[in-house]
N, C-alpha and C positions, 0 to 999 in steps of 0.2 A: 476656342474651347480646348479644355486638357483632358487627357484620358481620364484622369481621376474626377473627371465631371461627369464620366457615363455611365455610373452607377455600379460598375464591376466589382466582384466580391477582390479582396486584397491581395490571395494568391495571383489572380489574374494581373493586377495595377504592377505587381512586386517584377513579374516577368517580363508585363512591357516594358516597363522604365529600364530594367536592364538591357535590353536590346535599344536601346535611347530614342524610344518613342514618346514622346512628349502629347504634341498633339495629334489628333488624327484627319488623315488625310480627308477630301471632301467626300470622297464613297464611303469613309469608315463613319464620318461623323454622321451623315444621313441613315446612311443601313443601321447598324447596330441597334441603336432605339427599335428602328421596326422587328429586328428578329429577336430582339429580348420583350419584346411584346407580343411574340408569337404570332407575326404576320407573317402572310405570304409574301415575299419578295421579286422584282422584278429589278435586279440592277446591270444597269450599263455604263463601263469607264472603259477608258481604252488601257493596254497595257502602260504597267506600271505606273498606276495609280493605287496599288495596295488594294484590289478585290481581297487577297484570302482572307489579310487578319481582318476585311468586313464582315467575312464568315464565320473565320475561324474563333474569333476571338467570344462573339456572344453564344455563339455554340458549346466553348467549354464553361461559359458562366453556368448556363443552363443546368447543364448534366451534372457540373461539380454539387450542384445547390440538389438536383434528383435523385444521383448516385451518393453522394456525401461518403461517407467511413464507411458506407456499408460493407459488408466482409459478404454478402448474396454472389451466389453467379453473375459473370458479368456477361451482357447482352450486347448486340448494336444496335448501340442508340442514333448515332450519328452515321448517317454515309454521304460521302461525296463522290461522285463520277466524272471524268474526267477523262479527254480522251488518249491520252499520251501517258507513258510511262515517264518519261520528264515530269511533265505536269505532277504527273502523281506523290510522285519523289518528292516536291519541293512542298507542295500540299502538305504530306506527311512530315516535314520536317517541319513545317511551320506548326502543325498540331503539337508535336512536342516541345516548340518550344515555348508555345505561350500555356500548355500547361505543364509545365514542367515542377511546379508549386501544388498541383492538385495529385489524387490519385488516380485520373481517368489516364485508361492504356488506350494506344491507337495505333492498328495494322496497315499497312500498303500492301496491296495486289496488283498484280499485274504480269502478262502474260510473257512469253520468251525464255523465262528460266521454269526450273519444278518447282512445281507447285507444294511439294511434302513441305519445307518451313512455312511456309502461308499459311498452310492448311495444322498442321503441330500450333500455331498460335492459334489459329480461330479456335479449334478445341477447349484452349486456355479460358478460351471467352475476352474480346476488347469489345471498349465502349463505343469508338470511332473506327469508322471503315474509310480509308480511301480506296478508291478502284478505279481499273480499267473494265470498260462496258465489257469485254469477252471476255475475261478472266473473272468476271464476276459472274456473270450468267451459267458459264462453266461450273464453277466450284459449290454454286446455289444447284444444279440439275446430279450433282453429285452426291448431296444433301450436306454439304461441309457448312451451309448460309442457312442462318434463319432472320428473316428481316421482320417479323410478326411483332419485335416490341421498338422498333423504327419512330423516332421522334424528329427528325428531319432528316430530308433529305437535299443534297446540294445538286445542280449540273451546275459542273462550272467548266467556260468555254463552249457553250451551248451551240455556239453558230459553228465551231468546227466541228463540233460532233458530228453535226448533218452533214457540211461539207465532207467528212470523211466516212459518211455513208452508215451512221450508228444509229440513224433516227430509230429503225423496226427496235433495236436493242435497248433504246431508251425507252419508247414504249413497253416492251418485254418487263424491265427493269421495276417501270413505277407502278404496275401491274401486281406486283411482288407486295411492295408497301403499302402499310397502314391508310385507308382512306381520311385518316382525320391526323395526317401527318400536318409540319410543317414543313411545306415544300419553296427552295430558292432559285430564282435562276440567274447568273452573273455569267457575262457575255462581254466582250471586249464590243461588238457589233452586235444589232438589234433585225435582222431583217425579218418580213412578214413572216416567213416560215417559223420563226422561232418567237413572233407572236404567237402563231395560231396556235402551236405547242404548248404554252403557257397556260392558253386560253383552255385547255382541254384537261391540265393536270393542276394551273392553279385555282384558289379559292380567295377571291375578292382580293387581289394581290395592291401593296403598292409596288410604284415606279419609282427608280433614285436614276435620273441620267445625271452623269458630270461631265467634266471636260470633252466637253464636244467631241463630235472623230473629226471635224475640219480643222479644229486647230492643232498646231504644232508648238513642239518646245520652243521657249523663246533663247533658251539657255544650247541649241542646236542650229549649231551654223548648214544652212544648204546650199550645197554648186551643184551643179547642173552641165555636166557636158553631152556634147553634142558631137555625135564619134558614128562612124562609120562600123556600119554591124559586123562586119566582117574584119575591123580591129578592136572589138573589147577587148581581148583577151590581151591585146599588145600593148592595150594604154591601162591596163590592170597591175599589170608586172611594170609599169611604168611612172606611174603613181608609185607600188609600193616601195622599189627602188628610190628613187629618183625624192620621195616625199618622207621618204623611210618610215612607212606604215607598219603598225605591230598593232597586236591583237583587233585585228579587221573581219567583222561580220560581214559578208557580201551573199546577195539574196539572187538567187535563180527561181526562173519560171518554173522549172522539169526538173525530173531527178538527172536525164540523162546528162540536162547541161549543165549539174552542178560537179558530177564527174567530170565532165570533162575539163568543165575551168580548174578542178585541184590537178588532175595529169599536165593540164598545160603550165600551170605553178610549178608543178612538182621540177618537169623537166629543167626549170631555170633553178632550180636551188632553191625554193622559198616554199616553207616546210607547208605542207595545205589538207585539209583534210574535207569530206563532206559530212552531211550529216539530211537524211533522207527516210520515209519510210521504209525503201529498199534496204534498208540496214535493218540486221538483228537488234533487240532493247540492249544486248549486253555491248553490240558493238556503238550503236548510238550514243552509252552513256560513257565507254571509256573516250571517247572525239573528243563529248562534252567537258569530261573531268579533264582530259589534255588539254582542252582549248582554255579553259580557267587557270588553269596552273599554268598558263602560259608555253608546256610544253611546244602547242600549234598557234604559228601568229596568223594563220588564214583560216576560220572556219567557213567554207560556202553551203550553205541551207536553203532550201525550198521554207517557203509560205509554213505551213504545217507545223512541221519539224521544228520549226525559230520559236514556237509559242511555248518551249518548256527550256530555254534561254532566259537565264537571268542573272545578270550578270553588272551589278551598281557602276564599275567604271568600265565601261565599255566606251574607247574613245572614238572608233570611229564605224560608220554603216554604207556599206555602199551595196545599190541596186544595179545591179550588170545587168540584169532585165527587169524594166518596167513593171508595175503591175498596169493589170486590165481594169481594177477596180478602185479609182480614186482613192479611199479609204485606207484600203491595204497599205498606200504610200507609208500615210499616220502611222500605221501601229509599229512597219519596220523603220522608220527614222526613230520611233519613239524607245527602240532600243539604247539607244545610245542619249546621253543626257541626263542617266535618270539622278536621283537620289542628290541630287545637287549639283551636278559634276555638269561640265559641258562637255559638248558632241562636235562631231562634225558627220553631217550625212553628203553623200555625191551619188547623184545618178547620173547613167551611163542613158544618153536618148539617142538611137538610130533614127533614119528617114522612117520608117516603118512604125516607130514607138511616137512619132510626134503627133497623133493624135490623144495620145495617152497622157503624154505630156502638159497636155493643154488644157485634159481634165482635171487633171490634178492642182494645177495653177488657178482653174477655177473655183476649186474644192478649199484650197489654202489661202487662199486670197495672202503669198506671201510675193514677195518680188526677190526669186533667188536667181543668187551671181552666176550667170555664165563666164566660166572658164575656158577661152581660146586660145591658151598657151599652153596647145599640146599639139603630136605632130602627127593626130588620127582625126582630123575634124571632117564634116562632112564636104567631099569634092564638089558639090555642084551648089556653092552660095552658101550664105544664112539661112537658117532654121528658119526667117519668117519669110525668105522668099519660096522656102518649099509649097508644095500644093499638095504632100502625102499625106493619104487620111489612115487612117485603124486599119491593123489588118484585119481581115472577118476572121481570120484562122490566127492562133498564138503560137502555130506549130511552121507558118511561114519562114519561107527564109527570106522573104521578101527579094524574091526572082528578078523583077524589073529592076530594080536601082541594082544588083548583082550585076548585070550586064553593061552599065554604066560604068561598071569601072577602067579605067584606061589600062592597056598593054603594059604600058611604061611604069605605070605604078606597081603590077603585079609584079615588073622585074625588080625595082628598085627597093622595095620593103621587103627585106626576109624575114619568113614566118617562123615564129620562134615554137610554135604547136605542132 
């Protein structure tokens, strides 16, 4: 299928093609039909597979065909919610540029800076709202919002929302809107909670799932090493050294420990930056616009934070902690790989993480290369003669096998942290 077989008015066709969209992705080719039919939507892909323009793109068909030349007050017709200022940003940048042929305006909201330009546009009146859940509930109790002539509305990233604690505000939100909206929901991950959610705000919705969350890029090479917890940090500057890695996405569990692996970068000379809810939006985005312009060849991110990362050649991913949730593996290797390009992913597995490990092997059903030519491997045998299970806690330091470490090894390896 081509874009120009999915019915879009011409200003719309004229802006894909020049961003060299040809045909569309399997989320865009399935969604679109349904929201230019004015169904409820329920879609599921994993990162970078092109969610927005399944959004974006029939939503300015819509409204350009609604609002047309009119010279009338302009309303919001369109809102998306979102829970990141990242997010937000790239949302709003994709609104502009697939209409950038039509007359429809589109504002970005979003909390950490004043509010007075946000609020000077809305007065103006735009047809498309992107937002962040607090900044928009704020500036609507303010009376700056009125969402009364509301023709869709998007969550998109629906399962982080919750995870970041916006459900009451999403609720708050759709409360706001039209009962006889069109409501979407697009979720990298599908879990019961963000059924039931659906099930409450949507109206006889379809479902579009694609690419599986267990499958991985095939275009994404994955190693696996097997490293003693107590030297990530030394077979990291080791790797990048030694492999001469640049612009390196590397995934932490906590914010504290994404600090801390950039201070331990820092200390060797290898330029590192984090990127964390604990950061201001303005300091978040300047990391982000460094770490693309290649100013920083290490960015380290928490879960969260990585979900407004987007970045087509992104060459390599590494997990310095595990996740706890099979899944999650998915969406951070799927950083790297996208747009055609190949990847390399490497995770880092301690005694502690190898039952995580084994999830995720069950999960991918892929056979990735262990690498044993490094000089952090675990002291006590191979990985399949351990008998470590999960730790119940993520905030372990995994105290037994600590104690296993011999004398001689603590003299003999200097700590470079």
């Amino acid at each position: 299928m081509l874009f120009e077989d999915l019915s879009l008015s011409k200003s719309i066709q004229k802006a894909v093609f020049e961003e060299g969209y040809l045909n569309p992705t399997p989320i865009q080719e399935q969604s679109i039909p349904i929201v230019l039919a004015g169904r409820d939507l329920i879609g599921c892909a994993q990162t970078g597979t092109g969610k927005t323009a399944a959004f974006a793109i029939p939503i300015i068909h819509q409204l350009h065909r609604i609002v047309g030349s009119s010279k009338k007050a302009k309303v919001i017709r369109a809102l998306v919610v979102t829970p990141t200022r990242e997010l937000a940003v790239q949302i709003g940048q994709s609104f502009e540029t697939y209409a950038k042929y039509t007359n429809l305006t589109q504002l970005t909201i979003f909390g950490g800076v004043s509010q007075n330009p946000q609020v000077d546009t809305l007065k103006n009146g735009v047809d498309i709202l992107v937002a962040t859940p607090g900044r928009l509930l704020d500036l609507h109790k303010q009376g700056f919002l009125d969402l009364d002539h509301l023709h869709t509305l998007v969550l998109d990233e629906a399962d982080q929302m919750l995870d970041m604690g916006f459900v009451n505000d999403v609720k708050k939100i759709v409360k706001l809107t039209p009962k006889n909206r069109q409501t979407l929901f697009f979720s990298a991950t599908m879990p019961i909670a963000i059924r039931e959610l659906a099930e409450m705000f949507l109206t006889d919705p379809e479902t579009v799932t694609v690419s599986p969350v267990s499958s991985t890029a095939e275009n994404v090479e994955q190693r696996v090493y097997f490293v003693e917890k107590t030297e990530k940090r030394n077979l990291l500057y080791h790797l990048i050294k030694n492999e001469d890695l640049s612009n390196v996405l590397v995934f932490s569990r906590t914010k504290h420990g994404a600090d801390n692996v950039v201070k331990a970068l820092r200390k060797k000379d290898i330029p590192a930056e984090a990127i964390h809810g604990d950061k201001s939006q303005n300091a978040r985005q300047r990391v982000l616009d460094a770490f693309k312009n290649k100013e920083v060849g290490v960015l380290v991110a928490t879960d969260i934070a990585a979900r407004g990362i987007d970045i087509d050649q992104l060459p390599f991913v590494i997990n310095f902690d595990l996740p706890n949730i099979p899944e999650t593996y998915v969406h951070r290797i799927g950083r790297t790989g996208r747009a055609g390009n190949g990847g390399i992913a490497i995770s880092f597995c301690s005694k502690d993480e190898h039952g995580y490990w084994k999830d995720i092997q069950k999960l991918i059903k892929v056979d990735v290369k262990t690498i044993t030519d490094h000089p952090y491997q675990w002291h006590a045998g191979s990985p399949e003669a351990t008998t470590a299970e999960k730790p119940k806690n993520s905030n372990r330091s995994g105290g037994a096998h600590k104690s296993r470490k011999s004398n001689a090894s603590k003299q003999n390896k200097k700590r470079w942290y």
